[in-house]
Every structure is written in C-alpha cells, then in structure tokens.
PAZAPA-4460 file (N, C-alpha, C; in steps of 0.05 Angstrom, whole numbers, plus 32768, in hexadecimal, padded with zeros to 4 digits):
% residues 163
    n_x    n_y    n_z   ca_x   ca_y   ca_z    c_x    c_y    c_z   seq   type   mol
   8011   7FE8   8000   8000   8000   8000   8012   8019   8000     1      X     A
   800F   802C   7FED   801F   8048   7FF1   8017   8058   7FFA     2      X     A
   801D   806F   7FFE   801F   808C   800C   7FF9   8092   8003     3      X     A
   7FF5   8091   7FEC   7FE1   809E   7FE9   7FC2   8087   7FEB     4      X     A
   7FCC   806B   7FED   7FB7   8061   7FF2   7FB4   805E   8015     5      X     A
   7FCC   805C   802A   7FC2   805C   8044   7FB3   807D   8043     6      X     A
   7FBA   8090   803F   7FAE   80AF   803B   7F91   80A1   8041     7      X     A
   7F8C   8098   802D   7F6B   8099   8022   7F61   8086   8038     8      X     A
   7F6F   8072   803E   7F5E   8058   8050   7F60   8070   8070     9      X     A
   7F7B   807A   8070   7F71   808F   8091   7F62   80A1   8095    10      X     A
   7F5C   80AD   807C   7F4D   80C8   8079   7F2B   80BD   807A    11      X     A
   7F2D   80A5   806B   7F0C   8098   8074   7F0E   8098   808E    12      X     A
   7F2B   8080   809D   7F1D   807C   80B8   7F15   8098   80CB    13      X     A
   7F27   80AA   80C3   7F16   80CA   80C9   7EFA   80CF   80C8    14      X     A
   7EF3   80CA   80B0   7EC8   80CD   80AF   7EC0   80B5   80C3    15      X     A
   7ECD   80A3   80C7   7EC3   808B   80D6   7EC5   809F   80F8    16      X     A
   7ED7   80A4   80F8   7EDE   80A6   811C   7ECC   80BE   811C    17      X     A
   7ECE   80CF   810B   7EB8   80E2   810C   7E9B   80D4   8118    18      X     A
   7E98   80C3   8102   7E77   80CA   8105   7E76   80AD   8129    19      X     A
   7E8C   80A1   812D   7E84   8096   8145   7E8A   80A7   8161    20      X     A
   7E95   80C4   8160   7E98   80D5   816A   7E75   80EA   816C    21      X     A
   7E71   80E9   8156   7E54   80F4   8155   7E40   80E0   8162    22      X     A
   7E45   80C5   815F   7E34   80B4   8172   7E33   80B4   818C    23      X     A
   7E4A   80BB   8195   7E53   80B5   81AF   7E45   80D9   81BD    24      X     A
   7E4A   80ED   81B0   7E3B   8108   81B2   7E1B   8105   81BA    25      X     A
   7E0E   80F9   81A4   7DF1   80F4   819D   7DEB   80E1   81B7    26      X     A
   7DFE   80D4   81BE   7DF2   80C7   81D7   7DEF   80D9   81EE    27      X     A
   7E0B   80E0   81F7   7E10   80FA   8209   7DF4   8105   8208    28      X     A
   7DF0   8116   81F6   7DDB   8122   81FB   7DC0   811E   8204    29      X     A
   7DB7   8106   81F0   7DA5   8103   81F8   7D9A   80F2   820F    30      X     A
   7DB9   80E2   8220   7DB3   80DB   823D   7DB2   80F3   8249    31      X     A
   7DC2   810A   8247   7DC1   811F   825E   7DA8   8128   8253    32      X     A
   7D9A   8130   8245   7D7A   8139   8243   7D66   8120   824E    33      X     A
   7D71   810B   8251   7D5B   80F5   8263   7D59   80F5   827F    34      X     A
   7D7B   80F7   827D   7D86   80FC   829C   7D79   8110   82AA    35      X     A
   7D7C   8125   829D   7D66   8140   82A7   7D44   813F   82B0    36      X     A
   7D3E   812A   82A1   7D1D   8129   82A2   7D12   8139   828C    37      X     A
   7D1E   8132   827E   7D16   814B   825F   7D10   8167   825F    38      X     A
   7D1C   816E   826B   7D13   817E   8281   7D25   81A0   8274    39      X     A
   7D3F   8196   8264   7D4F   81A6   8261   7D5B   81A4   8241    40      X     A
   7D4D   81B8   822E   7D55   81B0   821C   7D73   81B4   820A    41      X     A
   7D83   81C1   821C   7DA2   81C7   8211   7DAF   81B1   821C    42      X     A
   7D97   8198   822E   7DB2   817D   822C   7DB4   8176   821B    43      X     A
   7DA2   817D   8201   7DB1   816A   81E5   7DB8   8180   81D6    44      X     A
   7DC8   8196   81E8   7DE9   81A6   81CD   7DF5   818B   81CA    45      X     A
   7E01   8175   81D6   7E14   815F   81D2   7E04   8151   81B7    46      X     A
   7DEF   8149   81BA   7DE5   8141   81A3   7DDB   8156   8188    47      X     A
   7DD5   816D   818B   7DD5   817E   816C   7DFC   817D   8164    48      X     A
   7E0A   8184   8179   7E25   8183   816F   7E2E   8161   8161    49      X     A
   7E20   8154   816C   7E24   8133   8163   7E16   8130   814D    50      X     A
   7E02   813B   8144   7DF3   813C   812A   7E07   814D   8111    51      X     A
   7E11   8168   811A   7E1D   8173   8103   7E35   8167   8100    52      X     A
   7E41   8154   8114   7E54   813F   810B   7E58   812E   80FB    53      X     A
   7E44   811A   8106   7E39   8106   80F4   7E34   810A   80D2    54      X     A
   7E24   812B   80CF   7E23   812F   80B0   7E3A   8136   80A5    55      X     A
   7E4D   813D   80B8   7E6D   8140   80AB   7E79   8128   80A4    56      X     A
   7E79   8112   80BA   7E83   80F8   80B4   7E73   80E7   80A1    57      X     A
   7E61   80E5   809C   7E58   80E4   8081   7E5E   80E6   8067    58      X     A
   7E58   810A   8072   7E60   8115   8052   7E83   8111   804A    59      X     A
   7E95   8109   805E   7EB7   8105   805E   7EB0   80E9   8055    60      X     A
   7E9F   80DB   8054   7EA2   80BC   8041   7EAD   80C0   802F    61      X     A
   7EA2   80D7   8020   7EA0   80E0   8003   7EC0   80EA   7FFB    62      X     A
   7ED1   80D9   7FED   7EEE   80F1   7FE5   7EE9   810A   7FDE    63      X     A
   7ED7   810C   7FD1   7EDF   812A   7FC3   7ED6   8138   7FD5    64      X     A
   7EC8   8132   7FEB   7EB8   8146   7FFE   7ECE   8141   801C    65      X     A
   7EE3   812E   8023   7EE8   8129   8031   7EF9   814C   803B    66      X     A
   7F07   8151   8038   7F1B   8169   8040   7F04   817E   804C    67      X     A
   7EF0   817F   803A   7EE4   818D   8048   7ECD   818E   805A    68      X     A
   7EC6   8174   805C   7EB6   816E   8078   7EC3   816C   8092    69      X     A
   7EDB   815F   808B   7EEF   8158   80A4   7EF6   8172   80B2    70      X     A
   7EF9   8192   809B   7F00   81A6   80A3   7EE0   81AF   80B7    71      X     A
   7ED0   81A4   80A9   7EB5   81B9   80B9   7EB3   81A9   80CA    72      X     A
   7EB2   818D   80D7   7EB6   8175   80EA   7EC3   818E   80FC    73      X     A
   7EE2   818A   80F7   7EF6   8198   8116   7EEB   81AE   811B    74      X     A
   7EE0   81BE   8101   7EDC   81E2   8110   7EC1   81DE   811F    75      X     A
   7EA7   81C3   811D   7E97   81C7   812E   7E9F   81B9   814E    76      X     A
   7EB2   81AC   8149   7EC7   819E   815D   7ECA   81AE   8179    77      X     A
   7ED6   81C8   8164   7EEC   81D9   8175   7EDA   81E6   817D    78      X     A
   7EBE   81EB   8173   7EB2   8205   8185   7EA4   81F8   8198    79      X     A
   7E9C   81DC   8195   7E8B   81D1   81AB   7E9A   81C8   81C1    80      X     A
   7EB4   81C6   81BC   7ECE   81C3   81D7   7EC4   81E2   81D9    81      X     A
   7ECD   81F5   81CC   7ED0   8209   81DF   7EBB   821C   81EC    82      X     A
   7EA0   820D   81DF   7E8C   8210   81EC   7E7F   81FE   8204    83      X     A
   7E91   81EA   820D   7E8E   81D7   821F   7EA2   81DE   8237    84      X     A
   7EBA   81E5   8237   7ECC   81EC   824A   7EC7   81F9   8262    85      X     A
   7EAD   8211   8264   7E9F   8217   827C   7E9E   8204   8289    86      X     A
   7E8F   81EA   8279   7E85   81D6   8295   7E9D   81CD   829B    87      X     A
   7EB1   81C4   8293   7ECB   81BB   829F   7ED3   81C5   82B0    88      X     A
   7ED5   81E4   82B2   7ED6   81FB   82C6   7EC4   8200   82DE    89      X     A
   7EB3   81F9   82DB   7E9D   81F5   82EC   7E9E   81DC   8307    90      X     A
   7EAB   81CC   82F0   7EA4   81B3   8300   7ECD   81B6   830D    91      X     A
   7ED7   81BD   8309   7EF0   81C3   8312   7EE9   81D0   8330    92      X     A
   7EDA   81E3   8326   7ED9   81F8   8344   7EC4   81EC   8350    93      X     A
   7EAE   81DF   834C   7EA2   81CD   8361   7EB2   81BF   836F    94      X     A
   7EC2   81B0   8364   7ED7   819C   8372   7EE7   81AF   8389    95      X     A
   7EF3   81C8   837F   7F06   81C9   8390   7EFC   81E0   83A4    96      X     A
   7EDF   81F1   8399   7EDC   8207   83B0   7EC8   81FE   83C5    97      X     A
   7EC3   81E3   83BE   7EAA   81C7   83D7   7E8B   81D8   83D9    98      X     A
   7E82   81CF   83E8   7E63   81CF   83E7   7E58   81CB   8402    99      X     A
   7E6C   81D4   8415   7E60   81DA   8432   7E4E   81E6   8437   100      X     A
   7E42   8203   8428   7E2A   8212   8433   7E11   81FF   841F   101      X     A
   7E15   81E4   8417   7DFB   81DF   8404   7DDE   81DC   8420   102      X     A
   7DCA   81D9   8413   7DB4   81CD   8427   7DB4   81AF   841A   103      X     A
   7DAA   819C   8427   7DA5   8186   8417   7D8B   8184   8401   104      X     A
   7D8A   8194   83FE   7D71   8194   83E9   7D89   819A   83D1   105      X     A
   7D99   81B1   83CD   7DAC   81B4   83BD   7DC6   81A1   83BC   106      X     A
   7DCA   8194   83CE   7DDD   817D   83BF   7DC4   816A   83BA   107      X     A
   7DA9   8159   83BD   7DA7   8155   83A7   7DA5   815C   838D   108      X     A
   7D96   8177   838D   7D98   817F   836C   7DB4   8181   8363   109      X     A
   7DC6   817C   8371   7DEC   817D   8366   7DE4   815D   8357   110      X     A
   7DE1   8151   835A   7DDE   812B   8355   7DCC   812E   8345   111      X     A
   7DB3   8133   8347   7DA0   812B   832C   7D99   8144   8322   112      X     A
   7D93   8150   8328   7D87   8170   831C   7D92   817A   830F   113      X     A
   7D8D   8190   82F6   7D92   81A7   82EC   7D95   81B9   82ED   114      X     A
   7D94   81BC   8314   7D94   81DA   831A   7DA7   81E0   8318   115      X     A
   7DA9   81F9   8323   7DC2   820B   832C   7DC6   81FE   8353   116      X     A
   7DE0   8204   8353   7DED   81FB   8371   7E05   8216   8374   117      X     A
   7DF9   821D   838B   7E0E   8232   839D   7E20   822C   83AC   118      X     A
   7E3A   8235   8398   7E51   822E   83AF   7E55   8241   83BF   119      X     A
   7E6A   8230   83D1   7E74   8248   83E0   7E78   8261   83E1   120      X     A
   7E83   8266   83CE   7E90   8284   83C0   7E7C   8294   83B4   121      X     A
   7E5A   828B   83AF   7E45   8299   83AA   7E41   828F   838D   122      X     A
   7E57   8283   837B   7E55   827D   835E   7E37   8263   8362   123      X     A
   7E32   8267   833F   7E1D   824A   8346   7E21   8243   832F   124      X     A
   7E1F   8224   8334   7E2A   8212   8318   7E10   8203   8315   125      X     A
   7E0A   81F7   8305   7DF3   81E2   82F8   7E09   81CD   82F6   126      X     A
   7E0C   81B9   8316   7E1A   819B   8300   7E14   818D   82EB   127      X     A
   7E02   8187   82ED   7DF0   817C   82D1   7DFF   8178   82B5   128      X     A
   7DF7   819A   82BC   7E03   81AE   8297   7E21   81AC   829D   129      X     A
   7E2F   81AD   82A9   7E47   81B0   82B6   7E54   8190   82AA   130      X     A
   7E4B   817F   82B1   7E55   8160   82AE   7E4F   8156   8291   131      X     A
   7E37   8161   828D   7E39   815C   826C   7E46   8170   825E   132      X     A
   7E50   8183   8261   7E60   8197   8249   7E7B   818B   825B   133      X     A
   7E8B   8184   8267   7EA1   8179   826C   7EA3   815F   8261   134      X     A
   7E89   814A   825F   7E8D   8135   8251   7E92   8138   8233   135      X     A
   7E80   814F   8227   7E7E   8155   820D   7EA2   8168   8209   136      X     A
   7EA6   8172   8215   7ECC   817B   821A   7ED9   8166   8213   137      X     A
   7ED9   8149   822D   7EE8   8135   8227   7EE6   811E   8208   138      X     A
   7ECF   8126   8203   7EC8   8115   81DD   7ED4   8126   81CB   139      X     A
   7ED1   8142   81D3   7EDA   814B   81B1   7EF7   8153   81B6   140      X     A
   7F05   815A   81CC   7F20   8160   81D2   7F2F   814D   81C2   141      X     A
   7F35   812E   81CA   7F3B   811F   81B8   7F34   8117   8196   142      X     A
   7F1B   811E   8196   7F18   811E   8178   7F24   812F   816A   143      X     A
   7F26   814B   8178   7F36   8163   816A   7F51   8161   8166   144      X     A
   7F61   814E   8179   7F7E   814B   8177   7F84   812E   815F   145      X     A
   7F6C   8122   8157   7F6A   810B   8146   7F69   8124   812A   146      X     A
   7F5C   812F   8126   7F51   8140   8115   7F6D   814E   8104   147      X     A
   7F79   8156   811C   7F91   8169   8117   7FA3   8159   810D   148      X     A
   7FA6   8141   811B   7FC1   8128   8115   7FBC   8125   80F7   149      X     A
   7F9C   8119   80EE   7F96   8111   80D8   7F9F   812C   80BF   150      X     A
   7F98   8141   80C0   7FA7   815C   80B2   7FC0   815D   80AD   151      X     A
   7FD7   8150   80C2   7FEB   8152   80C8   7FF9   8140   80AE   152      X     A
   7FEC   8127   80B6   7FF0   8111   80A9   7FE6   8110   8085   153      X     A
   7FD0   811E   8081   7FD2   811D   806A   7FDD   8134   8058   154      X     A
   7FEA   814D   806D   7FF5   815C   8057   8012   814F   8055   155      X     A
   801F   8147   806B   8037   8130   8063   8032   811F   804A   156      X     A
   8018   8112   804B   8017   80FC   8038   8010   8108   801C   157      X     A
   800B   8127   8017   800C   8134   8002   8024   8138   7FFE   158      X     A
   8030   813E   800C   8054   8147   8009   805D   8134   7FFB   159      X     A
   805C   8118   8006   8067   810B   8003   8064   80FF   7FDF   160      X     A
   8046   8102   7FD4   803C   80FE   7FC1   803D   8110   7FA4   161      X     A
   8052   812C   7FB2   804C   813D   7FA1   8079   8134   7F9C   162      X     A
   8084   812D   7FAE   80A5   812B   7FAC   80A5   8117   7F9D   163      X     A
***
C-alpha cells in the first residue's frame, strides 16, 4: 500500500470516528435531557452538536467532499469545547470551594436536579449542566487533537506525493 492509498483508507477512518464521536454526543445529550426529567431543553446542546457531526461524518465518506467536511466537523468541534469549558470550570470550583452552607434540600438538587446550588463564595452553579458540558469537553477535546493529527498527516502525505 503507498503513501496515497493509506491517505485515503485514514482520512475515511476520520468520517468513521467522526460520526462515532457524534453518536457518543447524541447519547450524552439525550441521557442528560432524561436525566433531567425533560425538564431542560439545552441538555440536548450535546446532541444538536452530535447531529451537525454526524452530517459531517457522512458527508467526509464522500472524497471529493471529504477536506471539507472534516474542516466544518473540527470548527463545530472547537466551538462546542469552547462552549462547554464553563462547566469544567464550574465543576472545578465546586470541588474545591465545598458546599458547607448547602441546606439539604440543595445538595439534593446538587445529585439529581437542574438547579442552581450556592456555594460558599455566593457563586451558583447548576451541576447537572455543569457535568454534561464537562462530559461534552472530555468527547470533543480528544476528537479535536484526532482531527488536527489527521491534517497533519495528510498534508505530509501530500508532500510526500507531490516529491
């Protein structure tokens, strides 16, 4: 196999990891909107962001379409990491500024609820939303550094095709 036929077999498995990356999203979401009691309908951002995936990894089946789905794949990647990182932040400073003034009515809603919870320091976080945009952080973080490798790798394997 040469330079330009592994290209083509990695750049598919790219639409592949894609669209099982968009599965794994579409789930996310739509357990944290069950989890909620349906109660909350921005638990499935994880699943609309898992949907416009999925039509990227799709449409990257296609060669002639592949470069540029893979490109609209990472850029909806990168904004839903960086629209997810609050909750990482959130759930950071839960951990470390504690939850001594809660009532017990508010550490339950910390465990199942949607609410908002008052820390210490007067801030209030929604775990909920907090745990799913940190989960939806931890899925696409790695896809994005797959994303980048795969770019990496096939402008090498153009290089290499054009010497």
């Amino acid at each position: 196999m040469n330079a330009s036929e592994r290209n083509v077999v990695y750049h598919c498995h790219m639409a592949k990891v894609t669209i099982g990356f968009s599965a794994a999203l579409i789930l996310l979401g739509v357990g944290a909107y069950l989890a909620t009691g349906m109660r909350s309908f921005t638990a499935l951002i994880p699943a609309f962001a898992g949907i416009l995936l999925l039509v990227c990894g799709l449409v990257a089946l296609k060669p002639a379409l592949r470069k540029h789905a893979m490109h609209g794949a990472v850029l909806i990647a990168i904004l839903g990491f960086a629209g997810s990182v609050p909750g990482v932040m959130n759930l950071i400073r839960l951990a470390t500024q504690g939850t001594e003034n809660l009532t017990a009515e508010q550490r339950v809603a910390m465990d199942v609820k949607d609410d908002q919870v008052m820390l210490t320091g007067g801030n209030k976080i929604r775990p909920v939303a907090s745990q799913v945009q940190a989960g939806m952080a931890g899925l696409l973080f790695p896809y994005i550094v797959l994303c980048i490798k795969s770019f990496i790798d096939a402008r090498r394997a153009r290089n290499l095709l054009a010497a």
